[in-house]
N, C-alpha and C positions, 0 to 999 in steps of 0.2 A: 416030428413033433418038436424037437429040440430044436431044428433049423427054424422054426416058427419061431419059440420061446427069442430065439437067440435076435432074429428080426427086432420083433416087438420093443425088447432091451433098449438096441442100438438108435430107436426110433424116438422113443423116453427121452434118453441122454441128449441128443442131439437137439431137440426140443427145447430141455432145460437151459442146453447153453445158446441156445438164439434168442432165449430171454432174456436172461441173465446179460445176453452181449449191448439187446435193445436198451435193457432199464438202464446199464451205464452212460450208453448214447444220448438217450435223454435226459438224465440228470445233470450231465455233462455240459450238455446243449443247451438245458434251462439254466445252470449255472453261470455257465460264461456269457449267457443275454444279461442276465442281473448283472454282473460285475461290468459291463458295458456302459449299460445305463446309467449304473450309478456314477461312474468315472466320467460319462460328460455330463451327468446333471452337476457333479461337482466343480467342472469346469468351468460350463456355463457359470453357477451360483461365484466363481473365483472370478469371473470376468463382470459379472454385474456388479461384485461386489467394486471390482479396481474403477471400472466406470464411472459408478456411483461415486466414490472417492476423488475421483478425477474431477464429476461437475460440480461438489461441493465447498472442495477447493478455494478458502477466501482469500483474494489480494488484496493487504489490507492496504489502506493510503487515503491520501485527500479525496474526497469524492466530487468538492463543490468547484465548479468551471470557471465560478469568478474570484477563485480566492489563488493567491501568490503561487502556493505548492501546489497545484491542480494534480492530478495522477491519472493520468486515462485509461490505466490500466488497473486500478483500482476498482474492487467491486465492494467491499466494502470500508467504511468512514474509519479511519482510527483516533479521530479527534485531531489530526494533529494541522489540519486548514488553518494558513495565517493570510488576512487581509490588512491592507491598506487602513490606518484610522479614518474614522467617516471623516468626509469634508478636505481628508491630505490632499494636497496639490504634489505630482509631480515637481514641479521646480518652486520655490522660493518664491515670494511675491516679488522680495530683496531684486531674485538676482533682472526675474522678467522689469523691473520699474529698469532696472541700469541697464538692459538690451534696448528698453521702448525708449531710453534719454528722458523720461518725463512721467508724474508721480499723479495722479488723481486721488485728491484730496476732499470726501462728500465733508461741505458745511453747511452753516448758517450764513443767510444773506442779511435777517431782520434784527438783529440783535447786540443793539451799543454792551461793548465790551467785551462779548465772545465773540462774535460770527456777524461783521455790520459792510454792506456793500454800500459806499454810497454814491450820488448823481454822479460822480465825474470819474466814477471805474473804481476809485480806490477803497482796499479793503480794510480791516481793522478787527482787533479783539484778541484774546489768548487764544483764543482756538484759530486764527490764523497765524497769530504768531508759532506757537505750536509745528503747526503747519511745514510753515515754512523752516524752521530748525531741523526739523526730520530732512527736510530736502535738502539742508545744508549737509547735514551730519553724512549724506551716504554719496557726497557730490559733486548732485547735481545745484546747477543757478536757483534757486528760489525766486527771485525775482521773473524768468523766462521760461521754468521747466516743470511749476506746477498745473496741473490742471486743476480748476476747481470744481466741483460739483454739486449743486444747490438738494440736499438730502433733508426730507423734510421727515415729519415724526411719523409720517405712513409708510413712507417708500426706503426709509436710510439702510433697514438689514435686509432687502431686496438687491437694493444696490451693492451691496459689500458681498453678500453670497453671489449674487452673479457673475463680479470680476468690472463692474459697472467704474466701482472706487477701490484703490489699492488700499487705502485707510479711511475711518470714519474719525473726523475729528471736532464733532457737532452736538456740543449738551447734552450728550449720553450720559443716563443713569444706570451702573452700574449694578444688575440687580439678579438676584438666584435662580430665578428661571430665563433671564436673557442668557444668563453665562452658559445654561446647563442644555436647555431646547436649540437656541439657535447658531449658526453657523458662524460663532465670531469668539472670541476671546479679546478680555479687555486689558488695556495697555496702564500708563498713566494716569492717575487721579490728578486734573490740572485745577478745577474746581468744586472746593464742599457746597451744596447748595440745599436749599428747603423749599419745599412746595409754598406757597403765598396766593392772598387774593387781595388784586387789584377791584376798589370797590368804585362807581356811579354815585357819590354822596348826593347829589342829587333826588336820585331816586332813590335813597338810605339815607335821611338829612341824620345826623347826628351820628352813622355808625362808627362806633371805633373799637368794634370783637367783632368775630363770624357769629356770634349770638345774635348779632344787630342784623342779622341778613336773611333771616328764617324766608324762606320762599323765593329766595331770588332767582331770576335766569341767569344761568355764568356758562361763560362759554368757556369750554374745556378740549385740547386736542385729541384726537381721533389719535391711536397707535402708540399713546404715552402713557408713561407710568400716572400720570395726572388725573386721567378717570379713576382708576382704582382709588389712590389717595381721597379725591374728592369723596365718593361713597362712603367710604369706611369712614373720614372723620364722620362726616352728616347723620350717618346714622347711630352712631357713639354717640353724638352729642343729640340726639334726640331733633335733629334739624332737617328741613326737606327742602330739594331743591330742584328746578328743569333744567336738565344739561342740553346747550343749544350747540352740537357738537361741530369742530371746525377741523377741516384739513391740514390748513400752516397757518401761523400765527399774522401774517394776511387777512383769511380769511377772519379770524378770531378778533381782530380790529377790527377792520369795519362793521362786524357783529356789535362791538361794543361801541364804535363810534355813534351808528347808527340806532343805538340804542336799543337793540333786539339782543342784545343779555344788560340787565344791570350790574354785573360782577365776572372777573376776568382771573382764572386760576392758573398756576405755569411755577416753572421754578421761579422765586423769588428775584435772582437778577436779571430774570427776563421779565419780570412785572415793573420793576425797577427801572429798567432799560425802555419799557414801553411807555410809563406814566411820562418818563424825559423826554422822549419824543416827542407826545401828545402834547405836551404842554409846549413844546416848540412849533408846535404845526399852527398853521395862519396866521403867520407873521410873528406868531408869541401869543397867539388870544385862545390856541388850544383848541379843545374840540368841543368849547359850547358847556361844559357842566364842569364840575370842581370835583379832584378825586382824590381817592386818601389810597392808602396800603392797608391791611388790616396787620394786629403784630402778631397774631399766631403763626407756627410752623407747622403746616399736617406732616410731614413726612421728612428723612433722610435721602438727598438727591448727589450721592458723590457723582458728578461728572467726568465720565471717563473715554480716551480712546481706545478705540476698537478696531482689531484685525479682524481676517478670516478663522478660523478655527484651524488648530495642528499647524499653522505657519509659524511654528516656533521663534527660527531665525528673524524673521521680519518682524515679530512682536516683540523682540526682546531688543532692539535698536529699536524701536519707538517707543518702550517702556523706560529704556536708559536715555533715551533725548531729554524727557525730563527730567529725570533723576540727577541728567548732570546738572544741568540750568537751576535746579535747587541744590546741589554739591558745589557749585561754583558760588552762590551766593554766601551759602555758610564758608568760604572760605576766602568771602572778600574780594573773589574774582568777578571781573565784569567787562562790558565788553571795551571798555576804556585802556585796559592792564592788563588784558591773559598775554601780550604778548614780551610784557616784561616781568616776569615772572620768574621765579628763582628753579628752575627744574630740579636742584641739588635736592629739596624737599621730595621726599616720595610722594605724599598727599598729592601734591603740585604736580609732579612728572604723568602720576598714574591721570589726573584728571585730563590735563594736555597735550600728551605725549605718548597716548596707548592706545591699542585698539581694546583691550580687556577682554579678548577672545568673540567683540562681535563683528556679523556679518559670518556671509555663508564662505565655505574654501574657497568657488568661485570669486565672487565679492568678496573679501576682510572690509571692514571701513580703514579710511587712512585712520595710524596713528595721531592725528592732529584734528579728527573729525570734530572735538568738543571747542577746539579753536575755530574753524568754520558754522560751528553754532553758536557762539559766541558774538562773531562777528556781525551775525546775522540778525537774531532775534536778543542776545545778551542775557546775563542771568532770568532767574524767575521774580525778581525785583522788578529790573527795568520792562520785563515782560508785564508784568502787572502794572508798572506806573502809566507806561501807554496806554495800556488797553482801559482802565477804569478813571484815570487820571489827567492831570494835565501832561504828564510825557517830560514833567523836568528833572525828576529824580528828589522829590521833595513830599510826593503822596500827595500832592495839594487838588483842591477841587475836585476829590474822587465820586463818579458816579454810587460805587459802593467802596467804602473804607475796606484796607485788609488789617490794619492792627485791632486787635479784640476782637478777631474773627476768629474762625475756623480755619481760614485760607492765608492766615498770618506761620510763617515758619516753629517747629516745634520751639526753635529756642525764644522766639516773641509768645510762647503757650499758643498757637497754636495746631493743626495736626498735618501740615504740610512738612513731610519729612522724607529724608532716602536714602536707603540701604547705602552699607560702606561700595565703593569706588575701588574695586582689588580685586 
């Protein structure tokens, strides 16, 4: 009986502890799976996270391909893209005019005093004299190394934005939205001018105001400040009128010769310019009817040359050509005497004898370029007395007068003036 008891005991105990051995087994076993998993779910989550961080990753820089500082390794924009000003040219007008040997110049062919081609080649007016001063001043011959280019009031900022004309120097009115919208900047004010209308008295007997014209056809150019003008007075003044619109002032004659407008609108010294003509044409007998001017002014026409846009360099030696030819007049120099001239004078030296910091490093212009314009076209007197006058230096027989003008220097009153020379 006791050997039984004593069995049974040993069979209890033994029992006890093969459970006791399993439950640690497994709780051990369940244990260390958890702590497994967790240590590579945190891995994992440690490595998505660095990934993550990795594709996020911004390199900042220029992002835009046409702009100076490009960054191609840039993914996103930091502001900091710099381009090119619209319209910059690579090189200089300046320096490409001095590699081509030769300047293209868009002018006027039709118009005694500015811009006048006549039968036998030769040309005439301040806007070729102009012209030509520039090609002295940086040069080249004037006589052999302009080109000229007949730039008419549709086509002229075509031609200058193209590379067509190195400079515009053709009865441009300098105005807020030509400066601002197209591709040019303006140089020189060579002449003040006012909008006018050339009248048919004929077919207007007695007119002598735009009052007198109520209904007339005037023919007016296509791509000029002159339409606008025309409108706005007419309808200020309560006046109505059919514009018979013309290409070049070609066309715009024979409109009027032929009597398909009876009124002809334009800047003033190009109405001026056209009535002296007319009245010279067939022999002196004119074009058949009698015509007057009217004396109103519609508008402010300062005529100006014109560069390309951002050609700095090249516009500031065409803005100073004239500046000198008016600095030289106010100081009694012409083209008779710059070269006896006292250089001792600083006024004198800087005007004859500097370059004043233009032209580009390649190019400087010679220090004597104001003597080579000089030589060429001569102060802004003698440029004027040719161009509207008889060319003797006396203002006589002037197509249009410049004393009690506007285009008379500031110290004759009036607004032809320029900046000091230093």
């Amino acid at each position: 009986m006791k050997q039984i008891y004593a069995l049974m005991l040993m069979l209890m105990m033994a029992s006890v502890a093969f459970t006791g051995c399993v439950s640690d087994d497994s709780d051990d076993a369940k244990d260390t799976t958890t702590d497994t998993e967790t240590e590579t779910e945190t891995e994992t989550e440690t490595e998505t996270e660095t990934e993550t961080e990795t594709e996020t990753e911004a390199v900042l820089g220029c992002i835009d391909s046409t702009a100076n500082n490009f960054n191609a390794d840039a993914t996103e924009d930091d502001g900091s893209c710099t381009f090119d000003p619209v319209g910059a040219d690579t090189q200089s007008t300046l320096d490409a005019v001095i590699a081509a040997g030769s300047m293209k110049c868009g002018v006027k062919t039709s118009q005694f005093g500015m811009g006048y081609l006549a039968d036998d080649g030769t040309r005439s007016g301040l806007d070729i004299e102009y012209c030509r001063a520039v090609a002295a001043a940086i040069g080249l011959d004037p006589d052999t190394a302009i080109e000229y280019v007949l730039a008419t009031g549709s086509n002229r900022f075509d031609l200058l934005a193209s590379g067509d004309i190195d400079v515009l120097i053709r009865t441009t009115t300098w105005t807020t939205s030509r400066d601002a919208d197209l591709n040019a900047d303006f140089a020189g004010i060579n002449f003040y001018d006012g909008q006018g209308m050339l009248v048919n008295l004929d077919a207007h007997p007695g007119a002598n105001s735009m009052d007198d014209i109520d209904t007339a056809n005037i023919c007016v150019g296509i791509g000029t400040t002159t339409e606008g003008n025309l409108a706005d007075y007419f309808q200020v003044n309560g006046l109505t009128y059919t514009a018979v619109n013309s290409a070049d002032a070609a066309a715009a004659k024979a409109s009027f010769t032929d009597e398909s407008c009876t009124a002809w609108t334009g800047d003033m010294s190009a109405m001026v310019a056209q009535k002296w003509g007319m009245e010279q044409s067939n022999d002196g007998a004119g074009p058949g009817f009698s015509m007057g001017i009217m004396p109103e002014l519609m508008s402010k026409e300062p005529l100006a040359a014109a560069t390309r846009d951002n050609d700095d360099d090249w516009n500031d030696v065409v803005t100073w050509v004239w500046y000198g030819m008016l600095t030289a007049e106010e100081l009694g120099v012409d083209s008779t005497n710059y070269a006896t001239q006292n250089l001792s004078n600083p006024a004198y030296n800087r005007l004859l004898n500097s370059t004043l910091g233009l032209g580009t490093e390649t190019n400087p212009l010679s220090p004597t370029w104001m003597q080579s314009v000089l030589a060429t076209s001569g102060n802004y007197a003698e440029a004027y007395d040719r161009s509207f006058c008889d060319g003797t230096g006396a203002f006589e027989n002037c197509l249009i007068d410049r004393a009690g003008t506007q285009n008379a220097p500031y110290w004759d009153g009036g607004l032809q003036y320029a900046p000091p020379m230093r």
